[in-house]
C-alpha positions in Angstrom: -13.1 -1.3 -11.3 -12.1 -3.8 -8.6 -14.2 -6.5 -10.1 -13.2 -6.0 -13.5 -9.7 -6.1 -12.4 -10.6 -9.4 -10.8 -12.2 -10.6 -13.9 -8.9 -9.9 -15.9 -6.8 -11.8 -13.4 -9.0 -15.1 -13.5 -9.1 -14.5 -17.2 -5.3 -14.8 -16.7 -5.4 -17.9 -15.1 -7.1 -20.1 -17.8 -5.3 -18.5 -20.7 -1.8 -19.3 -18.8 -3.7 -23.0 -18.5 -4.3 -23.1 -21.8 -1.3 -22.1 -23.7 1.1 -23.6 -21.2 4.1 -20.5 -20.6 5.0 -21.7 -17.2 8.7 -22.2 -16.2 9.7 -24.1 -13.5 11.6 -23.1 -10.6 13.3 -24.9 -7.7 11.1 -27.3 -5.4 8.2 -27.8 -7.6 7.4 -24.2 -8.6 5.7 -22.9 -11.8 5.5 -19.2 -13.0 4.6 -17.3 -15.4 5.4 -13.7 -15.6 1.8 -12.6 -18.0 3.4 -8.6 -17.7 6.1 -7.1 -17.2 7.9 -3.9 -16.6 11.5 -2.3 -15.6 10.6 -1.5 -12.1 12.7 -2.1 -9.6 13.4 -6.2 -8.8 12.6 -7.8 -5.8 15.3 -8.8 -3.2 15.5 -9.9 0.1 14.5 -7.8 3.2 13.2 -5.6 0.2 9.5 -3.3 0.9 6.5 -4.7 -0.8 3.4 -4.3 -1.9 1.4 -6.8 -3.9 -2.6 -7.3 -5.1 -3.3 -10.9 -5.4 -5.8 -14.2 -5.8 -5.5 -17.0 -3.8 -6.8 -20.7 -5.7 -6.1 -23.9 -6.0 -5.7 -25.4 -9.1 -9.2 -27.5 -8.8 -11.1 -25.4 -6.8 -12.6 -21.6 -6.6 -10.8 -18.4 -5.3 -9.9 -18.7 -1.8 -9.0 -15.3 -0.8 -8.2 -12.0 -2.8 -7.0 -8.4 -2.1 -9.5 -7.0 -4.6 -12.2 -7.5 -2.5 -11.9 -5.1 0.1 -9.7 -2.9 -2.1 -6.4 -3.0 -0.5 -3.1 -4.6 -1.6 -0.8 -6.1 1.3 2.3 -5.1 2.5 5.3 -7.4 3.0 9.0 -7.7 4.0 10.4 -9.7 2.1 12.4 -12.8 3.5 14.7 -15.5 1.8 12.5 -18.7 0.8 12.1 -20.8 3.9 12.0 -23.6 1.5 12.2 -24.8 -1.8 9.4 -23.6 -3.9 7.7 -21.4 -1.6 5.6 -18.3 -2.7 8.5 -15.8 -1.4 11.0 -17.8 -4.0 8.5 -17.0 -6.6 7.9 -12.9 -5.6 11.9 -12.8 -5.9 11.7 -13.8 -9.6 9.1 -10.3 -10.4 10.0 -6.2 -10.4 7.9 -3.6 -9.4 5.0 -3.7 -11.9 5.0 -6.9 -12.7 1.6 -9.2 -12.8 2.3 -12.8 -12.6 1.1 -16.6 -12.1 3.0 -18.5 -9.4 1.7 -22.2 -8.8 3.4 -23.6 -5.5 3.0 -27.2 -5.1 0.7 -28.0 -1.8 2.7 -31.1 -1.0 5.9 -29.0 -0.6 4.3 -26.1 1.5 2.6 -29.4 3.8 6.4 -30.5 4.0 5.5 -33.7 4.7 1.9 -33.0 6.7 -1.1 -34.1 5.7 -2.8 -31.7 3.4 -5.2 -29.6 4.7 -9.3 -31.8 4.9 -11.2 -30.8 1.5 -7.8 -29.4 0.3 -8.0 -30.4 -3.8 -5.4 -30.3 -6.6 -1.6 -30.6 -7.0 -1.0 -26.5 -6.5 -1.8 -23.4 -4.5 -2.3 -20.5 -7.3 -1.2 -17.2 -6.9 -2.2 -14.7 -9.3 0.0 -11.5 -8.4 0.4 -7.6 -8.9 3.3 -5.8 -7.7 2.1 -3.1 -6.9 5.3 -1.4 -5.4 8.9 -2.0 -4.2 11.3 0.1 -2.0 14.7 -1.3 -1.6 16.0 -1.7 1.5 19.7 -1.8 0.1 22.1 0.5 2.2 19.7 2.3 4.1 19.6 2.6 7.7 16.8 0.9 9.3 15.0 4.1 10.7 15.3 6.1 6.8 14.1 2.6 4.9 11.2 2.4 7.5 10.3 5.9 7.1 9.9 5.1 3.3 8.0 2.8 3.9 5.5 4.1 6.4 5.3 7.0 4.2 4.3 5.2 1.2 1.6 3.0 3.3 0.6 6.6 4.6 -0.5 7.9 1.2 -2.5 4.7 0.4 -3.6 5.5 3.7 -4.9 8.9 2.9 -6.0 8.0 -0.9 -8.6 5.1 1.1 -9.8 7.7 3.7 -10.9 10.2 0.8 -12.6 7.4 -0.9 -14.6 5.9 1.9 -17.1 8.0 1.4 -17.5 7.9 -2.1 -17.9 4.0 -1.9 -20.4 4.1 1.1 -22.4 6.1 -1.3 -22.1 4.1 -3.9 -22.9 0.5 -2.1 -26.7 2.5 -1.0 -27.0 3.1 -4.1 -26.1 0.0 -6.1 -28.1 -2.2 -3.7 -31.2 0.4 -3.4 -30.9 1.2 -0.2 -33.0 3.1 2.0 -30.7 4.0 4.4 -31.3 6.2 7.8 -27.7 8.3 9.1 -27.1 9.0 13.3 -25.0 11.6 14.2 -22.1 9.3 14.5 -22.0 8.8 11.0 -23.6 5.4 11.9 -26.2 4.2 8.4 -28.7 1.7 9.2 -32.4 0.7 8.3 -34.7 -1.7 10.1 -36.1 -4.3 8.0 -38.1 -6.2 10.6 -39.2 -4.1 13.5 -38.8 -5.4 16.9 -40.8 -5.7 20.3 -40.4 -4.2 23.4 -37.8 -1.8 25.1 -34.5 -0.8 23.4 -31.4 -2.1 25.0 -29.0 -0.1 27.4 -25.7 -0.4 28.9 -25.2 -3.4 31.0 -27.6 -5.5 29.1 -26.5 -8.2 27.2 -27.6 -8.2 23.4 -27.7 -11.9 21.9 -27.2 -11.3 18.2 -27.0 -13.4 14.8 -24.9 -11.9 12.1 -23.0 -11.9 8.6 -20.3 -9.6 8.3 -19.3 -7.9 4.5 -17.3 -5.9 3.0 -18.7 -3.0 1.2 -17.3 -4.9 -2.2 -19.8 -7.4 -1.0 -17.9 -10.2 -0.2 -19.1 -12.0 2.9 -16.1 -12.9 5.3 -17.8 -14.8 8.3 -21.2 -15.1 9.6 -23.0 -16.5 12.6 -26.0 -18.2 10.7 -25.6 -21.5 8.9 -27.6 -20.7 5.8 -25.8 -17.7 5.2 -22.2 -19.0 5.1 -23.7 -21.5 2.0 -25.6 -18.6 1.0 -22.3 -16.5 0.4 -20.3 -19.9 -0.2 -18.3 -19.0 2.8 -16.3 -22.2 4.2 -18.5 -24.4 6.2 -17.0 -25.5 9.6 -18.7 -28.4 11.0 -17.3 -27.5 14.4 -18.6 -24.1 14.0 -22.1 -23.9 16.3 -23.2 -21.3 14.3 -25.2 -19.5 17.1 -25.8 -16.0 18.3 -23.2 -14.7 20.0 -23.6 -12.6 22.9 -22.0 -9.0 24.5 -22.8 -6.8 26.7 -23.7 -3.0 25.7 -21.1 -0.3 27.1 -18.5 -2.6 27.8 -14.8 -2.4 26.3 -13.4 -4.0 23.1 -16.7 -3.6 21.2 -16.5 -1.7 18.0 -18.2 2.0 18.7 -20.6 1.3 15.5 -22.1 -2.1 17.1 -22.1 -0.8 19.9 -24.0 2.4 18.8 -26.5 0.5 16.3 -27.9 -2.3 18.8 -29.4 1.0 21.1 -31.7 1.5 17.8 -33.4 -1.7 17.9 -35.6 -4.0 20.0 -35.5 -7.6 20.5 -36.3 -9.7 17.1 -35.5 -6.7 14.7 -33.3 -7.2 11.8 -31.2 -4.5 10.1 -28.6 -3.6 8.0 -25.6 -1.4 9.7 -22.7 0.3 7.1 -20.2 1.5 9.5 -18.0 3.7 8.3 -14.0 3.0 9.5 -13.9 5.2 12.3 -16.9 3.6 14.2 -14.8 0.1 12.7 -11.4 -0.5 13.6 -9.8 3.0 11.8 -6.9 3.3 10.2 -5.0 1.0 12.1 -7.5 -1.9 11.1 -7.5 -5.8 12.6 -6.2 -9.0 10.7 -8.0 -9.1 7.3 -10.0 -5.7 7.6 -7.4 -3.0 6.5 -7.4 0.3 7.3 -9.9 2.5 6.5 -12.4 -0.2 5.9 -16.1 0.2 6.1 -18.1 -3.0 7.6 -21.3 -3.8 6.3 -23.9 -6.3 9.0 -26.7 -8.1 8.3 -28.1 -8.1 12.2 -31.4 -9.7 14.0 -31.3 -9.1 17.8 -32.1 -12.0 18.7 -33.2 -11.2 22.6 -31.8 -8.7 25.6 -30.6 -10.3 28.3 -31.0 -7.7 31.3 -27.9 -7.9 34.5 -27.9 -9.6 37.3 -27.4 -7.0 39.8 -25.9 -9.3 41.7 -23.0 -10.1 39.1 -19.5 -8.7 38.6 -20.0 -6.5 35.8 -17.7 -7.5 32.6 -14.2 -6.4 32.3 -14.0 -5.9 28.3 -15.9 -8.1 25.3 -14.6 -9.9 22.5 -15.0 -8.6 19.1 -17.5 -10.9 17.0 -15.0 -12.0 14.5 -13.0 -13.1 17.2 -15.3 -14.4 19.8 -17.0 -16.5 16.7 -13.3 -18.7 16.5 -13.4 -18.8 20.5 -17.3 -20.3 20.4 -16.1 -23.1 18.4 -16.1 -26.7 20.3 -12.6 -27.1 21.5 -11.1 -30.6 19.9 -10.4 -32.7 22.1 
């Protein structure tokens, strides 16, 4: 369903190229409401909740909500300048699906335009999905809205979680073992050797994916082109390292590295509560499942003599810390 809504939204796009529609609005910006409905309007300091895709006008999709399944949550501001993507939300209602083009030059305001960066505009293709009003309300009654409407979407995810993990198994024909946890895995190339435990350190390549699919960041070179992920050439792309037992490591890693020995490769599906839950972390929403292609790469047993590690670094964070430091 998520694709096909995806389809229908790039469809969007070059029928709104084609025919033209698009009225202009202050600094450069072009809309062009595609449907509409008599929700509520959007105003400032207003709740929102929006599904969108993210292009430029000359090159492919750069991010979109649709691929992990949840729409994101906003407060609205007033524009910060002339043409930005807030001046174009405050032109839609609730239930309203629209193209907004914001030029790139304006949102650079003057800065040089982001390397590789291609076309005259950033293109938003938007849903809104939901408003609440802030209006008259108190602070602590509007906020309770709100976190009681993110609180069903909330509970809607959690009882479908399941019902997707199935599904990705499935679809991809997937032989897939279950631990107690609630951990799937399967080996696809055994390893050698004894099983790491706590205090070792587990040198690892990865690619981390969403159960839609979509690949957001890997550690190998051939499978960010492989996934048409952006390439960084200041990215080493190179195992990354952490030791077992220590904090800050997802429970599911953590759990699924004890099954294997050194030069195995698997495939772990960890459901959200061995992931980051229902709180989530920067682009993995809550209730997400994560979905790793892993090869152990070797076990790296403590120095006895060492201080033993205060907390790790989760890999999509410790791959932006590995990058060379510009100088």
């Amino acid at each position: 369903m998520k694709r096909k809504l995806m389809f229908l939204a790039l469809a969007a796009i070059g029928l709104a190229s084609c025919n033209g529609g698009f009225k202009k609005g202050a600094g450069g910006l072009l809309y062009n409401v595609i449907s509409t409905k008599s929700g509520q309007a959007i105003k400032d300091s207003d709740f929102v909740s929006i599904n969108f895709i993210q292009k430029t006008d000359a090159d492919s999709v750069l991010a979109s909500t649709y691929e992990n399944g949840h729409a994101v949550p906003l407060i609205m501001r007033k524009p910060q300048f002339k043409g930005d993507i807030y001046a174009g939300l405050m032109m839609l209602r609730e239930g309203d699906s629209a193209i907004v083009k914001t030029n790139i030059d304006s949102i650079s305001k003057g800065q040089p335009r982001p390397k590789g960066m291609k076309g005259k505009y950033m293109v938003f293709v938007i849903k809104v999905e939901k408003v609440i009003p802030k209006g008259n309300l108190s602070q602590e009654v509007f906020m309770g809205r709100c976190n009681a409407y993110e609180q069903s979407l909330a509970a809607v995810s959690k009882k479908e979680e399941p019902i997707k993990i199935q599904k990705y198994i499935a679809d991809n024909k997937l032989q897939m073992s279950k631990t107690d946890s609630g951990l799937y895995y399967v080996i696809t190339k055994p390893g050698v050797g004894i099983k790491p435990a706590d205090g070792d350190t587990v040198v690892v390549n990865y690619t981390l994916k969403f159960i839609s699919g979509k690949a957001v960041e890997t550690s190998v070179k051939s499978d960010a082109i492989k996934y048409k992920l952006p390439v960084n050439p200041a990215n080493p792309y190179k195992p990354i390292h952490f030791p077992l037992g220590a904090k800050g490591m997802i429970k599911g890693w953590d759990l699924g590295m004890r099954l294997l020995s050194k030069g195995a490769k698997a495939t772990f599906i960890i459901p959200s509560n061995l992931a980051y839950g229902e709180q989530g972390n920067g682009q993995v929403q809550p209730f997400t499942t994560l979905v790793f292609d892993i090869e152990l790469v070797d076990i790296i047993h403590p120095d006895p003599n060492a201080p033993k590690p205060q907390s790790v670094i989760p890999p999509m964070q410790q791959m932006q810390q590995q990058r060379p430091v510009k100088k």
